[in-house]
C-alpha positions in Angstrom: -8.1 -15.2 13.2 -11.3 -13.5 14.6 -10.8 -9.9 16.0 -12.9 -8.0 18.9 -15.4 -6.7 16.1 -16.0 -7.0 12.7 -15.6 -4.6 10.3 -15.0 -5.2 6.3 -12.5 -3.7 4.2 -12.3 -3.4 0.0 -8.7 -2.6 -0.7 -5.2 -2.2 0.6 -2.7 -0.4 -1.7 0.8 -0.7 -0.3 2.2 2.0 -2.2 -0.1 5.1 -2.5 0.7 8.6 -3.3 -2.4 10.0 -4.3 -4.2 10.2 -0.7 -1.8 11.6 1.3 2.0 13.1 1.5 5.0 10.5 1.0 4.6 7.2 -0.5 1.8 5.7 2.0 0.0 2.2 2.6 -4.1 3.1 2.4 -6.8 0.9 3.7 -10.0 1.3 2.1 -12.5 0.3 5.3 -16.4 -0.7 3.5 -19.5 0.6 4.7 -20.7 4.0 4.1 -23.8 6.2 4.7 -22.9 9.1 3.1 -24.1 8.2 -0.4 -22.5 10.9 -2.6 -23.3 11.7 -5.7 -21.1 10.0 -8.4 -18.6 8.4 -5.4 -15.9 6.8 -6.8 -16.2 4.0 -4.5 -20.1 3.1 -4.3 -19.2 -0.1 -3.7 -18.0 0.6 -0.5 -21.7 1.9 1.0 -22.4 -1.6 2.2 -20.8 -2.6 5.0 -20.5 -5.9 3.9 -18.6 -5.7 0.9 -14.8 -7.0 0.7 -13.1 -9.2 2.8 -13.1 -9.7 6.6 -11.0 -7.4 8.1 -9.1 -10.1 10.8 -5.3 -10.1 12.7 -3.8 -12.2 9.0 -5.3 -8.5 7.5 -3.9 -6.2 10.3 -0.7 -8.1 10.6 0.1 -7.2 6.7 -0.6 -3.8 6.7 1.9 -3.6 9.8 4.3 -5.2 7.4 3.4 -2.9 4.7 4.5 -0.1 6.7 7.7 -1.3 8.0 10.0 -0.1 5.2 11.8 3.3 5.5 10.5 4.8 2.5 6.4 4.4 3.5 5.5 7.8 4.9 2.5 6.6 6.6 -1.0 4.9 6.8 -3.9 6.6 4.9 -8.0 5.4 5.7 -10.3 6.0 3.2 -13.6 4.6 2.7 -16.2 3.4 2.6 -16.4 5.7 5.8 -13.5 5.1 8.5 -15.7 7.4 10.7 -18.8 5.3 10.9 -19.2 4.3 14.2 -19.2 0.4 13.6 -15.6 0.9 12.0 -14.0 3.6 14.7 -14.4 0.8 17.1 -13.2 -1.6 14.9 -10.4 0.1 14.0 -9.4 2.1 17.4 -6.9 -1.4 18.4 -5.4 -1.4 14.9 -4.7 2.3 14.6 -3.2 2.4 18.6 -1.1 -0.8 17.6 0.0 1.5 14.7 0.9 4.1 16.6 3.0 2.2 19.4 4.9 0.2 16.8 5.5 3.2 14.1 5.6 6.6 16.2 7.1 8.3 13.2 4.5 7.7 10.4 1.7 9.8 10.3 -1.8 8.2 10.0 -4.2 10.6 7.5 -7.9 9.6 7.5 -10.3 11.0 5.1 -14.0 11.4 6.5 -17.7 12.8 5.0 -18.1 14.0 8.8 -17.0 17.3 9.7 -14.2 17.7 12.4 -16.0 20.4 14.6 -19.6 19.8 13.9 -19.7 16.1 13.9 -16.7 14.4 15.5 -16.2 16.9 18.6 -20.2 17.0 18.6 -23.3 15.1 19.2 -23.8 13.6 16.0 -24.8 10.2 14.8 -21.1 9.7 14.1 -20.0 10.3 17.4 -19.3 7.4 20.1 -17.8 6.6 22.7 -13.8 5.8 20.9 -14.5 8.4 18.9 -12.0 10.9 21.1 -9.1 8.2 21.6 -9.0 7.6 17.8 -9.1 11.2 16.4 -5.9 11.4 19.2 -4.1 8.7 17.2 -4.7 10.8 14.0 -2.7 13.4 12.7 -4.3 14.5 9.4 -7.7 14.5 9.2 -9.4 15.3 5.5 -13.1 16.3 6.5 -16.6 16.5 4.3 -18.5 14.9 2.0 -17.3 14.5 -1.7 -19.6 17.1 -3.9 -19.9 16.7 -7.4 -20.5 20.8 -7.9 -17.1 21.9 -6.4 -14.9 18.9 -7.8 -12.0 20.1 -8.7 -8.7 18.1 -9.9 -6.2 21.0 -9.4 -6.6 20.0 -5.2 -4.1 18.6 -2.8 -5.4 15.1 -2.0 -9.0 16.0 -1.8 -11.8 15.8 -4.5 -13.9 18.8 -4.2 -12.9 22.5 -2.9 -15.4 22.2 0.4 -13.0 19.2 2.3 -10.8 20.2 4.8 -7.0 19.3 5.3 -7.1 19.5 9.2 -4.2 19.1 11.3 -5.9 17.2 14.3 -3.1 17.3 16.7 -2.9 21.2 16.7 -6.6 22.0 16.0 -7.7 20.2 19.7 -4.4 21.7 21.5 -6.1 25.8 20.4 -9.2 24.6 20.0 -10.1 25.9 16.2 -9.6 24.4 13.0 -5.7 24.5 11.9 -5.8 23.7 8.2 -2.5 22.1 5.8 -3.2 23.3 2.4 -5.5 26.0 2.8 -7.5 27.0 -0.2 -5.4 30.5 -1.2 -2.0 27.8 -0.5 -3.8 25.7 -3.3 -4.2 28.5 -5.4 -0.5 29.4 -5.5 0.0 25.2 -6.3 -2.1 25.1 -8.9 1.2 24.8 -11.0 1.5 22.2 -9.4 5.2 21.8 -8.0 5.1 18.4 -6.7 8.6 19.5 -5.4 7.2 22.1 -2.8 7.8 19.6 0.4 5.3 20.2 2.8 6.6 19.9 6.7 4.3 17.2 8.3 3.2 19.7 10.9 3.8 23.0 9.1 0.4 24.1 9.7 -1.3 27.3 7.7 -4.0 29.9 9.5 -6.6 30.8 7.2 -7.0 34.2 9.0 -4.9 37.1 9.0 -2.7 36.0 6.5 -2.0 37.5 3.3 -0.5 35.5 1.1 0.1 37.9 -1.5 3.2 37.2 -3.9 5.4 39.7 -2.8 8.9 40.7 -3.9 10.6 38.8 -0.7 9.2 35.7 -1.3 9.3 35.6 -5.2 6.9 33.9 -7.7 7.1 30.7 -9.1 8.7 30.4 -12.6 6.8 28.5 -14.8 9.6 27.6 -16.4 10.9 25.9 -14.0 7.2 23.9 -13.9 8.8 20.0 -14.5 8.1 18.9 -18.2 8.1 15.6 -20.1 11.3 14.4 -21.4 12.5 11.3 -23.5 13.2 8.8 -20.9 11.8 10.0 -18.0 8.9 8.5 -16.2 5.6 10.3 -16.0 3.6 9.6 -12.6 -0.2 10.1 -12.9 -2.9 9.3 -10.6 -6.8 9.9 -10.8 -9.5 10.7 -8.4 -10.6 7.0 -7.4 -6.6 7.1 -6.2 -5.8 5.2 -9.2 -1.5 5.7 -10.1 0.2 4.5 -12.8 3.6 5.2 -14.2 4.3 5.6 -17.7 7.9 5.9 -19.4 8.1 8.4 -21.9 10.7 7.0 -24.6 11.5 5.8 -28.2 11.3 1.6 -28.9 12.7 1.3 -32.4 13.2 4.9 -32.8 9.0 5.8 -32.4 7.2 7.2 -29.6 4.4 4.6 -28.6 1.0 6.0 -29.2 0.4 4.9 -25.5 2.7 7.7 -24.3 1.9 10.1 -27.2 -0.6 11.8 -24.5 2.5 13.1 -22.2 4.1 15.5 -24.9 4.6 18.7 -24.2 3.1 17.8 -20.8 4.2 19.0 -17.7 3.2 18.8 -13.7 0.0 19.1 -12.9 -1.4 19.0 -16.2 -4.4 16.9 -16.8 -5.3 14.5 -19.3 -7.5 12.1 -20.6 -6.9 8.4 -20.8 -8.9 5.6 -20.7 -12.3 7.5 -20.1 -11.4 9.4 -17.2 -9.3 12.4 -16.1 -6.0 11.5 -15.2 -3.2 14.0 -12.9 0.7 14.2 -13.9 1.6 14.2 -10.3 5.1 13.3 -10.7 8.3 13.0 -13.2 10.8 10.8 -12.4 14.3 11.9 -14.8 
């Protein structure tokens, strides 16, 4: 079935962890005019790549997201923010909202918050303020290859922006979730630290110092690979795949041989690319 306008998409993953907190269902929209260097989605730049994005498409991902366990919807790109897909995607995203108040939508964006989406920009239009009030997490700026870094809370490079949208337009600055210094201290990386929704953190004035009444983080108590546990790793193109670390016939496959002595937030390589332990699962 046809839809008001047409928009393209190149992937829906129904149970995504990488690009956002919780277990999440991600739509990746196509079309893209960012062009970033080594973009782990070129494909996506032209608007017309994928599948037709129509009511048998929307109706799944509203199914997708039904189950108790999916934290929330995730966009990602392609660009969700081009101006073609905010309108396409403004009925969707309201739908998702009136039939799933609880679930958070995250949207991930070359444009930045203040200086492009609250501004006259070329990626400004006219749904552009009814959308971003539908959107609760908003992950701003281009990818750039110079500042990638793995080690970040579901972003690529250290110049994105983790932006709580709901809180930033009620005091009218940027209110960040995961600022830089709170990635510093989860470098570790404790996939255990559970993050409040809405917890938001002030960059300024606020030292965040490890101090006696707070207490460091043991790194002892950093998860590690066991026998017969389940290691959960994910890449930067929001590729996951789960491994089970055990004996068959009393020898470690060489498949899993990687994950020893590995623990959270370690990063390997497999396959020709870098690859996260995001998870263990005893």
């Amino acid at each position: 079935m046809k839809r008001g306008i047409e928009m393209n998409y190149a992937e829906i993953k129904n149970f995504d962890i990488a690009n956002g907190l919780g277990v999440r269902v991600s739509l990746f929209v196509s079309g893209c005019t960012h062009h970033c260097k080594n973009c782990f989605n070129q494909m996506t730049w032209d608007f017309k790549y994928g599948k037709e994005f129509n009511q048998e498409v929307e109706d799944l991902i509203i199914d997708y997201l039904k189950p108790e366990h999916i934290t929330g919807l995730s966009l990602l790109g392609g660009e969700p923010m081009e101006p073609s897909n905010q309108r396409a995607l403004l009925p969707f995203i309201k739908r998702v909202k009136e039939l799933y108040p609880q679930k958070d939508i995250w949207c991930y964006t070359g444009y930045l918050f203040d200086q492009e989406l609250l501004s006259e920009s070329r990626a400004r239009c006219e749904v552009t303020d009814e959308l971003l009030s539908y959107i609760d997490v908003l992950v701003d700026g281009k990818f750039i290859e110079e500042l990638k870094d793995l080690s970040l809370k579901f972003r690529g490079s250290s110049n994105q922006r983790i932006i709580d949208v709901k809180q930033s337009l009620e005091k009218d600055e940027i209110t960040r979730i995961f600022s830089d210094a709170v990635d510093a201290i989860m470098q570790g990386d404790i996939p255990t630290l559970n993050f409040e929704k809405n917890i938001s953190v002030e960059e300024e004035d606020t030292d965040y110092s490890v101090n006696e009444d707070i207490g460091a983080v043991d790194p002892s108590d950093v998860p590690k690979v066991t026998l017969g546990c389940k290691v959960i790793i994910c890449n930067r193109d929001g590729e996951t795949k789960t491994y089970k670390y055990d004996l068959i016939n009393g020898t470690l496959p060489k498949a899993v041989e990687v994950f020893t002595d590995c623990k959270v937030g370690d990063v390997i390589e497999m396959m020709g690319k870098e690859w996260k332990v995001e998870d263990l699962i005893f």
